[in-house]
C-alpha angles and dihedrals in degrees: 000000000000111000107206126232132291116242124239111290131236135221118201106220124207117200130148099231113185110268099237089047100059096031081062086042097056104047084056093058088049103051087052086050087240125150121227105231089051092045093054094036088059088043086058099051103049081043090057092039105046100009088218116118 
């Protein structure tokens, strides 16, 4: 019996992130029609790929 693949796995991340930053963050976000998961997810990766911010 074939078992299928797992889907990709999420890690719920905990930071205290300054109030004004992330409210501003997130309307971003919002006007691009992003969401911000997907923003800081892609932020991670070209900051583990290139370590450059």
């Amino acid at each position: 019996m074939a078992s299928t693949p797992k889907g990709p796995q999420k890690q719920k991340i905990d930071y205290n992130i300054d109030r004004q930053t992330y409210d501003e963050f997130a309307r971003a976000c919002s006007r691009k029609g992003l969401a911000p998961q997907i923003v800081v997810e892609k932020m991670m990766k070209k900051f583990a790929e290139t370590g450059m911010m």
